[in-house]
PDB file of N, CA, C, O and CB in Angstrom:
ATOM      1  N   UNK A   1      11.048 145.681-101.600  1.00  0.00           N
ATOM      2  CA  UNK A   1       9.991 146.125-100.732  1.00  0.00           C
ATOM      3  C   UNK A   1      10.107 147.624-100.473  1.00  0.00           C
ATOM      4  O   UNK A   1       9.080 148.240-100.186  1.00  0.00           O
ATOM      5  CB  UNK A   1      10.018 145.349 -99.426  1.00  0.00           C
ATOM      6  N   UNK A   2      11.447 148.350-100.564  1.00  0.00           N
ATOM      7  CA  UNK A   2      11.587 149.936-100.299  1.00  0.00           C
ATOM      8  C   UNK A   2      10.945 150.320-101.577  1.00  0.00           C
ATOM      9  O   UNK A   2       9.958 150.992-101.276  1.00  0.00           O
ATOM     10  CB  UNK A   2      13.254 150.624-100.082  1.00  0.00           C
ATOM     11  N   UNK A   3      11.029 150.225-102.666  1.00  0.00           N
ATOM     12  CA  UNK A   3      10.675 150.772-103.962  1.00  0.00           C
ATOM     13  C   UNK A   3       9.589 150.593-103.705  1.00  0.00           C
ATOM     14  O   UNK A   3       8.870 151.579-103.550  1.00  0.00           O
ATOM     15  CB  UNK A   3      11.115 150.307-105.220  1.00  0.00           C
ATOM     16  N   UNK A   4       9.029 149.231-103.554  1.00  0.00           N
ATOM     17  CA  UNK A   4       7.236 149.455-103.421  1.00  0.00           C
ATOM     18  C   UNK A   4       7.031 150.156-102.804  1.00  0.00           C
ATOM     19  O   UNK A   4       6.500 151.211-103.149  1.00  0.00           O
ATOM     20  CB  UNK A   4       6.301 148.575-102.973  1.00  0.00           C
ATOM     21  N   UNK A   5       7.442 149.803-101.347  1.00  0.00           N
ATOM     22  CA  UNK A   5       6.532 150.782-100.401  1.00  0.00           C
ATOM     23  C   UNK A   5       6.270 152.113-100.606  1.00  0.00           C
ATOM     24  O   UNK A   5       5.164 152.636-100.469  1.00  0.00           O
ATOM     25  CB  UNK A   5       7.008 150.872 -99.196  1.00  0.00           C
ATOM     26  N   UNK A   6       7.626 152.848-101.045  1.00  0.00           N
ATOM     27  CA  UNK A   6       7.771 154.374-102.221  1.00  0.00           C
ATOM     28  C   UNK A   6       6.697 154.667-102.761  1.00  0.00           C
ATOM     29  O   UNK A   6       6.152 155.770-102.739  1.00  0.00           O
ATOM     30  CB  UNK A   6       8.712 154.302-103.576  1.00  0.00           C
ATOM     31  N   UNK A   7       6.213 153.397-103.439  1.00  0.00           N
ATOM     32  CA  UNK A   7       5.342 154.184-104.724  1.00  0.00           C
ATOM     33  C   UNK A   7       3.873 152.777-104.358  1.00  0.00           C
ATOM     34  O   UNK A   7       3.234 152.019-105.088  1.00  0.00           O
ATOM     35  CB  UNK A   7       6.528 154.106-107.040  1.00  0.00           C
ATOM     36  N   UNK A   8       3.897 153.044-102.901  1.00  0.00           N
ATOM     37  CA  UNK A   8       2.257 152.648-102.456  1.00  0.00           C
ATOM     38  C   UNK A   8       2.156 151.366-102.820  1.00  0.00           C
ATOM     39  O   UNK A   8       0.977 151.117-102.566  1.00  0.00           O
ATOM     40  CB  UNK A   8       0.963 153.492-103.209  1.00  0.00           C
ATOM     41  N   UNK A   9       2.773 150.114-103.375  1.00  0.00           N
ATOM     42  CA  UNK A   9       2.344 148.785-103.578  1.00  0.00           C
ATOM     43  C   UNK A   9       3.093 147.693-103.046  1.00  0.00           C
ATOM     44  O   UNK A   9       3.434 146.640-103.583  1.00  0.00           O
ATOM     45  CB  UNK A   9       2.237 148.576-104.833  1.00  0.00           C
ATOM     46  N   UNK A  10       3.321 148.209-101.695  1.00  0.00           N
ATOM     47  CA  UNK A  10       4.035 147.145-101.068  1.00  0.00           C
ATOM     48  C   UNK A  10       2.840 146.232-101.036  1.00  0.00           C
ATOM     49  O   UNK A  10       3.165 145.078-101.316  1.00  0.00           O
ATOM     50  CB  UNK A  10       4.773 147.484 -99.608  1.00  0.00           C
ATOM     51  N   UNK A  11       1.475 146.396-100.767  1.00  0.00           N
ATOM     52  CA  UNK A  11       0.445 145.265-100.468  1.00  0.00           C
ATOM     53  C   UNK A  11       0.689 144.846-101.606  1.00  0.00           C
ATOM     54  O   UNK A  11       1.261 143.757-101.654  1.00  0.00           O
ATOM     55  CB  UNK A  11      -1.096 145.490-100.096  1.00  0.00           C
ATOM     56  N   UNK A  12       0.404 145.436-102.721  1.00  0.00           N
ATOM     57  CA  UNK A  12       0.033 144.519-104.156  1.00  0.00           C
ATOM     58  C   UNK A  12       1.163 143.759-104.147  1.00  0.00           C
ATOM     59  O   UNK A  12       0.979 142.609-104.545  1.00  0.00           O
ATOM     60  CB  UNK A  12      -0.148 145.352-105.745  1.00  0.00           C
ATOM     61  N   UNK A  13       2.132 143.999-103.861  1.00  0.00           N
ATOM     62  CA  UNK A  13       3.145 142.967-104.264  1.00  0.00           C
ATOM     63  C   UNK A  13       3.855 142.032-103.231  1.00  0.00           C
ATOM     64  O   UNK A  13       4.835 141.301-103.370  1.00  0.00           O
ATOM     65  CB  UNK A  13       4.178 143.663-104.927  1.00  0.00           C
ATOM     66  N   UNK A  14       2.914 142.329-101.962  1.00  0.00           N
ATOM     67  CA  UNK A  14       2.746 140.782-101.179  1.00  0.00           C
ATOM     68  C   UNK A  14       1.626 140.259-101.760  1.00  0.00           C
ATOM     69  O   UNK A  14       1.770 139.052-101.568  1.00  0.00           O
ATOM     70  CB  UNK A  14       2.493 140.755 -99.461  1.00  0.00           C
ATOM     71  N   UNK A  15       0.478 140.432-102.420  1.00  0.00           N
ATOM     72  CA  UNK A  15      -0.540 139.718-102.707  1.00  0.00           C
ATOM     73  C   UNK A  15       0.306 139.079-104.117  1.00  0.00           C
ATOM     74  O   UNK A  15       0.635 137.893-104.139  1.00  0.00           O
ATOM     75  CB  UNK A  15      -2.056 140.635-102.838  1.00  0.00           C
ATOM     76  N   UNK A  16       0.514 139.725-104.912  1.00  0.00           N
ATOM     77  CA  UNK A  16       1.185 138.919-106.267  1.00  0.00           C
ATOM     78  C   UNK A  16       1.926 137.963-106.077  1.00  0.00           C
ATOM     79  O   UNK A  16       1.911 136.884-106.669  1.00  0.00           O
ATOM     80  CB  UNK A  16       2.008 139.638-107.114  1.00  0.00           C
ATOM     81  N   UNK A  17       2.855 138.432-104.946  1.00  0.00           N
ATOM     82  CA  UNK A  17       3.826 137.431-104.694  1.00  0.00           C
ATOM     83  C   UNK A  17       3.290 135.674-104.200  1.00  0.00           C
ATOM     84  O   UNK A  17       4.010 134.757-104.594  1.00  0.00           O
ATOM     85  CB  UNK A  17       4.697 138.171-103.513  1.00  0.00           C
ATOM     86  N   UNK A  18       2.450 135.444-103.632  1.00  0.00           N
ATOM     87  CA  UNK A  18       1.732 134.659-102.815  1.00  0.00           C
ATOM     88  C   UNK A  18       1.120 133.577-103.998  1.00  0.00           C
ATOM     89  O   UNK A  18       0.854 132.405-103.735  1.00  0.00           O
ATOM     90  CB  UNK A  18       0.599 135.583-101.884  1.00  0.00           C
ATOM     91  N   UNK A  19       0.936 134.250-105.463  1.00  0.00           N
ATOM     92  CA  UNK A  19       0.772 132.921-106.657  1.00  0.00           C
ATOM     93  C   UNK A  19       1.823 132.825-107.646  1.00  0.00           C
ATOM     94  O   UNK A  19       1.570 132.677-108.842  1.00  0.00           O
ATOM     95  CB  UNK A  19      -0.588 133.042-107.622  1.00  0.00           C
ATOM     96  N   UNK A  20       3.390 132.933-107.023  1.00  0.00           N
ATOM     97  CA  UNK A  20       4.060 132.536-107.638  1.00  0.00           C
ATOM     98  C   UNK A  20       5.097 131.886-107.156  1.00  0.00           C
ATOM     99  O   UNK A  20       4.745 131.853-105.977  1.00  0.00           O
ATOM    100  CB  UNK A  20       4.223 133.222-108.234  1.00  0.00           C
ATOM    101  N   UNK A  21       6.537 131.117-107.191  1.00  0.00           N
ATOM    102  CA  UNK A  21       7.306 130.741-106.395  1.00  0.00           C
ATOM    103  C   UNK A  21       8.537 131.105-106.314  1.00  0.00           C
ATOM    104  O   UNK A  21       9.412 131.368-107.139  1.00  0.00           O
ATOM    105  CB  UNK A  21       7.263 129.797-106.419  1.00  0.00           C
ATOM    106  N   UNK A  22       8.434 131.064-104.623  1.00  0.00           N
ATOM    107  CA  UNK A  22       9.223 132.288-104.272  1.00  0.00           C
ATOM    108  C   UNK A  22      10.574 131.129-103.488  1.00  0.00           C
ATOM    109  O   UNK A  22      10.564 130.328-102.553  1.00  0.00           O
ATOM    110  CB  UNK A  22       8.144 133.694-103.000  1.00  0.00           C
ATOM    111  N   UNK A  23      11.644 131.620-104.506  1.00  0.00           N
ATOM    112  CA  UNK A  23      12.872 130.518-103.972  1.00  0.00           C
ATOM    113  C   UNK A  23      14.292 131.567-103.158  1.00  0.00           C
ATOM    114  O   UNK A  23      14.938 132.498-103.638  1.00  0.00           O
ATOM    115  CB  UNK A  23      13.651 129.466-105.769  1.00  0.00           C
ATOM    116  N   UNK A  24      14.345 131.095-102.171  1.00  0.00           N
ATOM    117  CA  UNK A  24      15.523 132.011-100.891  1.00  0.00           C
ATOM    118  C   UNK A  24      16.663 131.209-101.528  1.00  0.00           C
ATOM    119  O   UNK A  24      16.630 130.048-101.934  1.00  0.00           O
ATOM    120  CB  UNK A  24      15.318 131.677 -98.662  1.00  0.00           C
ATOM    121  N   UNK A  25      17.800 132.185-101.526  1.00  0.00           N
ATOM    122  CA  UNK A  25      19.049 131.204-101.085  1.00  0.00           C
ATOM    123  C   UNK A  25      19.439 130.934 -99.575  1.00  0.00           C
ATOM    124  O   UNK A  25      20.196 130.053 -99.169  1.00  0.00           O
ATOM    125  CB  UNK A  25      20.341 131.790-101.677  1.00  0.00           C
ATOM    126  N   UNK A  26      18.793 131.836 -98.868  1.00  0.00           N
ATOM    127  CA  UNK A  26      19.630 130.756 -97.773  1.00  0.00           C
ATOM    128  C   UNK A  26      18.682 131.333 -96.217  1.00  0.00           C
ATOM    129  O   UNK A  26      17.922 132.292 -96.352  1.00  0.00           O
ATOM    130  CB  UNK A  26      21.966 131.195 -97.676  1.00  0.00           C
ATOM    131  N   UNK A  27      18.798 130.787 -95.087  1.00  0.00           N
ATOM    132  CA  UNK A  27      18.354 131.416 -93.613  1.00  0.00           C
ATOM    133  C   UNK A  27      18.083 132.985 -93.509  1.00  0.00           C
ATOM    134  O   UNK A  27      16.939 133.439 -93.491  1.00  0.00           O
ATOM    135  CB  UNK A  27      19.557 131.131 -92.525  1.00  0.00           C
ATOM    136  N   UNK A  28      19.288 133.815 -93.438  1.00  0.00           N
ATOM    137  CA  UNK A  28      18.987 135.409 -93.545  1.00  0.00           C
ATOM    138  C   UNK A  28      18.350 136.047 -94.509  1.00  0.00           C
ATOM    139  O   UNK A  28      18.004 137.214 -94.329  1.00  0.00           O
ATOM    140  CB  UNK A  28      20.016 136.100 -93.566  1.00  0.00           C
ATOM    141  N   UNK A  29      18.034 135.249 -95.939  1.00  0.00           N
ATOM    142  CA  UNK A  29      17.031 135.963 -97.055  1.00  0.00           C
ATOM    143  C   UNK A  29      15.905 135.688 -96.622  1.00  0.00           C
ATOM    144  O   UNK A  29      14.986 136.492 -96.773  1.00  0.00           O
ATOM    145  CB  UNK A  29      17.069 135.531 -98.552  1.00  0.00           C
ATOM    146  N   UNK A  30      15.658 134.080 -95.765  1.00  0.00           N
ATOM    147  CA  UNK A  30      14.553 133.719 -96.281  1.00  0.00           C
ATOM    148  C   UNK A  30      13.624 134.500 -94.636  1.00  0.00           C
ATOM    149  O   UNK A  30      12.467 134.887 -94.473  1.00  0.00           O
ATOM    150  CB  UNK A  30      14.540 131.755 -96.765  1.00  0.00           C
ATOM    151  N   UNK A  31      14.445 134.456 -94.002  1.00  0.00           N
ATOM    152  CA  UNK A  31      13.716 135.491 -92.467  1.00  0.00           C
ATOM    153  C   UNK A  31      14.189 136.664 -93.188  1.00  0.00           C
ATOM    154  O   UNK A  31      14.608 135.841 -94.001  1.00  0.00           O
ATOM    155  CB  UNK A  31      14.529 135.329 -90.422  1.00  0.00           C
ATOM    156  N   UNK A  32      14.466 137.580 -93.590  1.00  0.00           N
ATOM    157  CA  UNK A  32      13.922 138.814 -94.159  1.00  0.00           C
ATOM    158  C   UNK A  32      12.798 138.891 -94.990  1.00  0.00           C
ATOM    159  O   UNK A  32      11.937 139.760 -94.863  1.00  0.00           O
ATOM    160  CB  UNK A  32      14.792 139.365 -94.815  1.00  0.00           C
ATOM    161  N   UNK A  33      12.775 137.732 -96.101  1.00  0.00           N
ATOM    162  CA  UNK A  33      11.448 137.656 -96.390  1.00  0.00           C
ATOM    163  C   UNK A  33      10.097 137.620 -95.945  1.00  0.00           C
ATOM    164  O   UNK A  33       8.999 138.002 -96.351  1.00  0.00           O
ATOM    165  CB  UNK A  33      11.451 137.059 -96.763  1.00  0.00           C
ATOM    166  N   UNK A  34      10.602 136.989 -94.903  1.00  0.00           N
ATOM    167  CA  UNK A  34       8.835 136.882 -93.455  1.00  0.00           C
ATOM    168  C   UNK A  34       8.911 137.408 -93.022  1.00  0.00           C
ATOM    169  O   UNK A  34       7.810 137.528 -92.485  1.00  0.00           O
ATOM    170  CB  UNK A  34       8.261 136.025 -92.331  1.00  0.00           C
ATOM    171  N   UNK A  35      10.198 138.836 -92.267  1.00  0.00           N
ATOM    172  CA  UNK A  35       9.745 139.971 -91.689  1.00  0.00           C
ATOM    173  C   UNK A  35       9.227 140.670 -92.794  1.00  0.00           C
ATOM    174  O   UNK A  35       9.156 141.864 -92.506  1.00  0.00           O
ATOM    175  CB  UNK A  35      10.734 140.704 -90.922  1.00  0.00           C
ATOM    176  N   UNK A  36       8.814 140.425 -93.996  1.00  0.00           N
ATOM    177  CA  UNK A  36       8.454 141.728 -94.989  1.00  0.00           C
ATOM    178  C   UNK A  36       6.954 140.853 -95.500  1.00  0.00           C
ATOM    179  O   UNK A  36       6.256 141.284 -96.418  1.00  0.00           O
ATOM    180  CB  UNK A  36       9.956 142.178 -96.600  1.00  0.00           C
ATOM    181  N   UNK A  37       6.597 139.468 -94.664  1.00  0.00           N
ATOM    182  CA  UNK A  37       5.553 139.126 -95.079  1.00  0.00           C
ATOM    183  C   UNK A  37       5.213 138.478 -96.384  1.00  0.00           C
ATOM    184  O   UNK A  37       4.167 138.468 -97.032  1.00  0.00           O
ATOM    185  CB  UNK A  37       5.041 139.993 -94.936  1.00  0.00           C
ATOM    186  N   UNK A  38       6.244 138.005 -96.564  1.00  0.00           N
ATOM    187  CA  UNK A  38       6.193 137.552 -98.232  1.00  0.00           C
ATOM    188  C   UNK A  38       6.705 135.872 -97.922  1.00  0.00           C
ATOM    189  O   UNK A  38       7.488 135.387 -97.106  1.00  0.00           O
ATOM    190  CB  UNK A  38       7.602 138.690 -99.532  1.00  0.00           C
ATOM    191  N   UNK A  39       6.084 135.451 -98.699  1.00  0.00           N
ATOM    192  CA  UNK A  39       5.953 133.934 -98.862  1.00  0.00           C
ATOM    193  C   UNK A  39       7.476 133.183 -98.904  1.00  0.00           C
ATOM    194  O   UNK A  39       8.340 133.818 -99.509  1.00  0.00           O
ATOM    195  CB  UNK A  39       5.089 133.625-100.335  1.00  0.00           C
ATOM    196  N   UNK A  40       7.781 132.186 -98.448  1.00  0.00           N
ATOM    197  CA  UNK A  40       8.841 131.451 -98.972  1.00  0.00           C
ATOM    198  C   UNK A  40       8.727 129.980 -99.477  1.00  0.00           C
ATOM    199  O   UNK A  40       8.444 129.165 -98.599  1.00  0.00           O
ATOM    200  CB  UNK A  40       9.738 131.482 -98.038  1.00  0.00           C
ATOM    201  N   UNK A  41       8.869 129.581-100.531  1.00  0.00           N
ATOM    202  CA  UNK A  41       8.326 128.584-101.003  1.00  0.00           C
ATOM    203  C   UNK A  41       9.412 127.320-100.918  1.00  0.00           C
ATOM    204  O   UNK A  41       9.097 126.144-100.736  1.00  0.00           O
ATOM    205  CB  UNK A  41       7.828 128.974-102.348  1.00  0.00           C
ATOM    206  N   UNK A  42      10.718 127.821-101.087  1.00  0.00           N
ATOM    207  CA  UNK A  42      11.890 126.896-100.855  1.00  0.00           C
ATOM    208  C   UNK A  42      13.375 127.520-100.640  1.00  0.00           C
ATOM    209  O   UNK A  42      13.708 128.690-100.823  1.00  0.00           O
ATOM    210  CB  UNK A  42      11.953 125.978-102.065  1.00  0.00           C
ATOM    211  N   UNK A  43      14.022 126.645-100.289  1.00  0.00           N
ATOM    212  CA  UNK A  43      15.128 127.131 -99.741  1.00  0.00           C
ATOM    213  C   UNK A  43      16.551 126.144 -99.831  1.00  0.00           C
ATOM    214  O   UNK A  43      16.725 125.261 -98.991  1.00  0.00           O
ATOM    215  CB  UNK A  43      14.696 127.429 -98.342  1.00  0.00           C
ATOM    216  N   UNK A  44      17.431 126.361-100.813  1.00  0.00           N
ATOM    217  CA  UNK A  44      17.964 125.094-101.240  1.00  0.00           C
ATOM    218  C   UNK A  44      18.730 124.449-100.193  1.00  0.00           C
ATOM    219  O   UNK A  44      18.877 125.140 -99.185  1.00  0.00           O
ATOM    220  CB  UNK A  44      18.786 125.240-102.414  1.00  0.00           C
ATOM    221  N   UNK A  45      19.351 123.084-100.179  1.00  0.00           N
ATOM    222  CA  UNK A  45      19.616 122.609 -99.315  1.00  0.00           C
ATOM    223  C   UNK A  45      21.102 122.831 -98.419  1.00  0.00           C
ATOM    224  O   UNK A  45      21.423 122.523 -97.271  1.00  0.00           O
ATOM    225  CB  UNK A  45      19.324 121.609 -99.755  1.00  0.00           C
ATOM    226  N   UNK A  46      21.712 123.417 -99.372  1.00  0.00           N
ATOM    227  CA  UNK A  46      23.023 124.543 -99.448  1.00  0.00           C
ATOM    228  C   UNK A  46      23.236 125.599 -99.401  1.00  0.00           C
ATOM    229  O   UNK A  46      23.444 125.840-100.590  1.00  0.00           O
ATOM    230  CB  UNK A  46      23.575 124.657-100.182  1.00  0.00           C
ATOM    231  N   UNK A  47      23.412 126.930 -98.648  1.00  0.00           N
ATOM    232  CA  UNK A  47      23.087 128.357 -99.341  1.00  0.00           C
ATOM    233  C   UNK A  47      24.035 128.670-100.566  1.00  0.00           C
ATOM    234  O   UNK A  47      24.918 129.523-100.467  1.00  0.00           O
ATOM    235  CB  UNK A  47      23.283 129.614 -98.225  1.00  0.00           C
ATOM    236  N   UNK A  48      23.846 128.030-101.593  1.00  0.00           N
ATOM    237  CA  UNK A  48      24.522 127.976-102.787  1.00  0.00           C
ATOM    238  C   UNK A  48      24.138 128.391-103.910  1.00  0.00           C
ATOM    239  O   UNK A  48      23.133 127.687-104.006  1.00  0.00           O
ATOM    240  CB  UNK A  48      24.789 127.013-103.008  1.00  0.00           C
ATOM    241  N   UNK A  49      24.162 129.210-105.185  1.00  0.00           N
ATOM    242  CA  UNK A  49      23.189 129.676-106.256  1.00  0.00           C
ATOM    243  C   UNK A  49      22.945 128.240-106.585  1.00  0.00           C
ATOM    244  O   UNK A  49      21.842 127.786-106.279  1.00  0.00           O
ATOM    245  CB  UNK A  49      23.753 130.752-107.567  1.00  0.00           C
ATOM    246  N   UNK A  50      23.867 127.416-107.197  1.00  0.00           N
ATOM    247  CA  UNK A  50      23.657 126.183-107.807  1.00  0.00           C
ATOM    248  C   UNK A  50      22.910 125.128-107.139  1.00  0.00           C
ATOM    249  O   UNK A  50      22.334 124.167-107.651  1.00  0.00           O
ATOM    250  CB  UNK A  50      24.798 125.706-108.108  1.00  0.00           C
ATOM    251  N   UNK A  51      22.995 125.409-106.090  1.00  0.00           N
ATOM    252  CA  UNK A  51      21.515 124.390-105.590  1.00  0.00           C
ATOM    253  C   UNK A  51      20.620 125.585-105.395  1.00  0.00           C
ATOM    254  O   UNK A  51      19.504 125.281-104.974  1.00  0.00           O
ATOM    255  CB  UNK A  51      21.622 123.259-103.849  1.00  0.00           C
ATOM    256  N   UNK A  52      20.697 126.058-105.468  1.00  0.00           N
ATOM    257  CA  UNK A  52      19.018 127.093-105.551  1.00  0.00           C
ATOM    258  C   UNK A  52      18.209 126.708-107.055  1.00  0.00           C
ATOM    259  O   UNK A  52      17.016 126.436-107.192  1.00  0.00           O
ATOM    260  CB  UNK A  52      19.427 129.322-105.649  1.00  0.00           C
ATOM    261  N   UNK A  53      19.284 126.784-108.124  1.00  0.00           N
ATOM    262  CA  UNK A  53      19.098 127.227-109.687  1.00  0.00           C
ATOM    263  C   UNK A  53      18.485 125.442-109.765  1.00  0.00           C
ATOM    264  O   UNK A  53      17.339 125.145-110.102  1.00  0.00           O
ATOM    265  CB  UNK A  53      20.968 127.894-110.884  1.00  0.00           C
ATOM    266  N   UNK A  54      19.191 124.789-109.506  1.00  0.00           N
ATOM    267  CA  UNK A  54      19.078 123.121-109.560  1.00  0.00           C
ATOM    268  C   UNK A  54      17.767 122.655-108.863  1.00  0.00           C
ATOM    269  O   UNK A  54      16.887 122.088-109.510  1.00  0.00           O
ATOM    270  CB  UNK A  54      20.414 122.339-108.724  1.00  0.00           C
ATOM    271  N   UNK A  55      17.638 122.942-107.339  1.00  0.00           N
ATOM    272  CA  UNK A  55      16.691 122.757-106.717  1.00  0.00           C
ATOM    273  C   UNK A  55      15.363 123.329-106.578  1.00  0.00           C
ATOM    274  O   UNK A  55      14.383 122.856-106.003  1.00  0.00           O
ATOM    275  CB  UNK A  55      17.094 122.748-105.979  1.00  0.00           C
ATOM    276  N   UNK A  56      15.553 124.910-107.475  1.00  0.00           N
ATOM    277  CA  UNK A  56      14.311 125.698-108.159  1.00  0.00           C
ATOM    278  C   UNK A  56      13.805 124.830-109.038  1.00  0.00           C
ATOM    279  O   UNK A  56      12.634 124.458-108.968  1.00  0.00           O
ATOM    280  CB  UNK A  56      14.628 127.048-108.933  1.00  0.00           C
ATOM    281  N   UNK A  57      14.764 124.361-110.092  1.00  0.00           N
ATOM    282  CA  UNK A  57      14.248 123.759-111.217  1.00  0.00           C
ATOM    283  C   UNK A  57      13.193 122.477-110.857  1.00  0.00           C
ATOM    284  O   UNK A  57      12.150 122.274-111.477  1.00  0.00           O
ATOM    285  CB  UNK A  57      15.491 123.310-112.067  1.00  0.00           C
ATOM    286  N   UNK A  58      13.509 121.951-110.130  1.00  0.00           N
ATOM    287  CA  UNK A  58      12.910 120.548-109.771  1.00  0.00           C
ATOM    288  C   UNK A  58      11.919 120.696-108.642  1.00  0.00           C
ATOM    289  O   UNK A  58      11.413 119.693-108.139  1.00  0.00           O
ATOM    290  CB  UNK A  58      14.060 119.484-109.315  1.00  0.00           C
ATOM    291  N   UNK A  59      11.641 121.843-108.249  1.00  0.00           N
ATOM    292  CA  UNK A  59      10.276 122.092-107.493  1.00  0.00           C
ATOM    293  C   UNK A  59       9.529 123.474-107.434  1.00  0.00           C
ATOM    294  O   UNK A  59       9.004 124.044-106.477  1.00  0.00           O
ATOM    295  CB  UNK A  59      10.504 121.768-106.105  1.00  0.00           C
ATOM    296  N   UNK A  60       9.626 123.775-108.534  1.00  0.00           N
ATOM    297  CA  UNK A  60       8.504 124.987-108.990  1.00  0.00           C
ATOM    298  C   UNK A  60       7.451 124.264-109.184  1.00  0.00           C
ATOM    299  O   UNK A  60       6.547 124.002-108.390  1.00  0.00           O
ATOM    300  CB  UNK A  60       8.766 125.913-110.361  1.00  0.00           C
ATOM    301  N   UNK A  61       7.585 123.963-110.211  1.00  0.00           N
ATOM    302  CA  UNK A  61       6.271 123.295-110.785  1.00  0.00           C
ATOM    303  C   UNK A  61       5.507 122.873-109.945  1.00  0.00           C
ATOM    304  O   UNK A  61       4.418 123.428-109.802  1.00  0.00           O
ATOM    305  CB  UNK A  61       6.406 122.244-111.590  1.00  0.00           C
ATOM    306  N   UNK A  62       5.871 121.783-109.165  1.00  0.00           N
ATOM    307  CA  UNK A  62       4.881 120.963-107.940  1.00  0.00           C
ATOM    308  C   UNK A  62       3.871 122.139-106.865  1.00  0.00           C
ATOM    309  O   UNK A  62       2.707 122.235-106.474  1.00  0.00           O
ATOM    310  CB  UNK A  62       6.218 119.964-106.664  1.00  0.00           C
ATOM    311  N   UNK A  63       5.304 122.957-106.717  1.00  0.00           N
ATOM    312  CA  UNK A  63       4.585 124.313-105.946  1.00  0.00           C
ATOM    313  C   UNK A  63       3.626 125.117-106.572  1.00  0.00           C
ATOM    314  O   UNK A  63       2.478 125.110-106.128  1.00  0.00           O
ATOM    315  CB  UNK A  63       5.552 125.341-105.590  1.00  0.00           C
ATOM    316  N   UNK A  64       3.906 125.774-107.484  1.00  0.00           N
ATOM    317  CA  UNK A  64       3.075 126.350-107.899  1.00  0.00           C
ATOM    318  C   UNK A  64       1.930 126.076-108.417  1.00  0.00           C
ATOM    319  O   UNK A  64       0.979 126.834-108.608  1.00  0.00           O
ATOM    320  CB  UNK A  64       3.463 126.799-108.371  1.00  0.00           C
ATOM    321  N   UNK A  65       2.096 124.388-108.762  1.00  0.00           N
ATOM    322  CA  UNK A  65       0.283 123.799-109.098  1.00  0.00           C
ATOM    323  C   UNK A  65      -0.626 123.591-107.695  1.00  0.00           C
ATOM    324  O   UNK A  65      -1.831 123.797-107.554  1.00  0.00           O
ATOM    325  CB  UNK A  65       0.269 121.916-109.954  1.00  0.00           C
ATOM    326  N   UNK A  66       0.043 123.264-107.020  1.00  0.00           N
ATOM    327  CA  UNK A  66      -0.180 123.441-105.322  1.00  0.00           C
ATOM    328  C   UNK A  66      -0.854 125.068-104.811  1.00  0.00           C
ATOM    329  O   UNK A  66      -1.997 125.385-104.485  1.00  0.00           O
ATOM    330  CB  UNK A  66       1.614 123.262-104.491  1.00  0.00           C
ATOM    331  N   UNK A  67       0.248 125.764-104.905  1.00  0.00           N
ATOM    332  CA  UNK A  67      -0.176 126.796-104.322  1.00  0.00           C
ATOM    333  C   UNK A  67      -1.618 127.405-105.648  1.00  0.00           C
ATOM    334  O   UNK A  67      -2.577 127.992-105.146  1.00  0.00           O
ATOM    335  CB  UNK A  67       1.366 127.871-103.992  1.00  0.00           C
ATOM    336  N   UNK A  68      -1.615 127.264-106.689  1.00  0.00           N
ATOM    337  CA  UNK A  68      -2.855 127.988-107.397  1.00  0.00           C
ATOM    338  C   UNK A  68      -4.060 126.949-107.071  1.00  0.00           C
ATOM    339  O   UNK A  68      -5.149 127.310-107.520  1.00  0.00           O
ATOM    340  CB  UNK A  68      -2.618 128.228-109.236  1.00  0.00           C
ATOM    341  N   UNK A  69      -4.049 125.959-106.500  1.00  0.00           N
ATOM    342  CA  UNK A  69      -5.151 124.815-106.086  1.00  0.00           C
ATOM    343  C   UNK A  69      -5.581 124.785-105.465  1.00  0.00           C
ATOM    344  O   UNK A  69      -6.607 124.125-105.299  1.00  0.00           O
ATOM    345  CB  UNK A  69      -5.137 123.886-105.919  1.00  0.00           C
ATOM    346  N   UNK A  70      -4.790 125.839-104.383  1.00  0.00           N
ATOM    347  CA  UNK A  70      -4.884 126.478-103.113  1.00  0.00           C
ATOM    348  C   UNK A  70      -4.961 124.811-101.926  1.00  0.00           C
ATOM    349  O   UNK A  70      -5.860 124.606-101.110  1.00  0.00           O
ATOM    350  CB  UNK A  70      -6.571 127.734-103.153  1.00  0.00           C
ATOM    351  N   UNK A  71      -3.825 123.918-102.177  1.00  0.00           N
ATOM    352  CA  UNK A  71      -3.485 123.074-101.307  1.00  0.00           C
ATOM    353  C   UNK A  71      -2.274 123.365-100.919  1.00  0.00           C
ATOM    354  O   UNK A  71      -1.718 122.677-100.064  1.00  0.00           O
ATOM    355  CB  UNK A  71      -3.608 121.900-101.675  1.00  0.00           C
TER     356      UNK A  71
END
């Protein structure tokens, strides 16, 4: 979000961000993410890479046909 904001596209890249899925590892990423206004789509059930990488895998898809369906 500093680099964008730098070079003027912090909006564009909360709007981009918003049709794709956006996976936190853990509580403090995923509230920095909403103080910067950006979507959080999941958050694994562990703050662990391997349940992020595991638990990304098995719910992108659902999300992101969701979120472009706009349900």
């Amino acid at each position: 979000m500093l680099v964008a904001g730098e070079m003027k596209l912090a909006d564009d890249l909360r709007s981009a961000l918003t049709a794709v899925f956006v996976a936190s590892i853990g509580p403090v990423t995923s509230d920095e993410l909403r103080q910067n206004g950006l979507p959080v789509d999941m958050e694994p059930s562990h703050p662990k890479m391997g349940f992020l990488v595991s638990e990304a895998a098995s719910k992108a898809a659902a999300s992101l046909q969701a979120k472009r369906s706009g349900s």
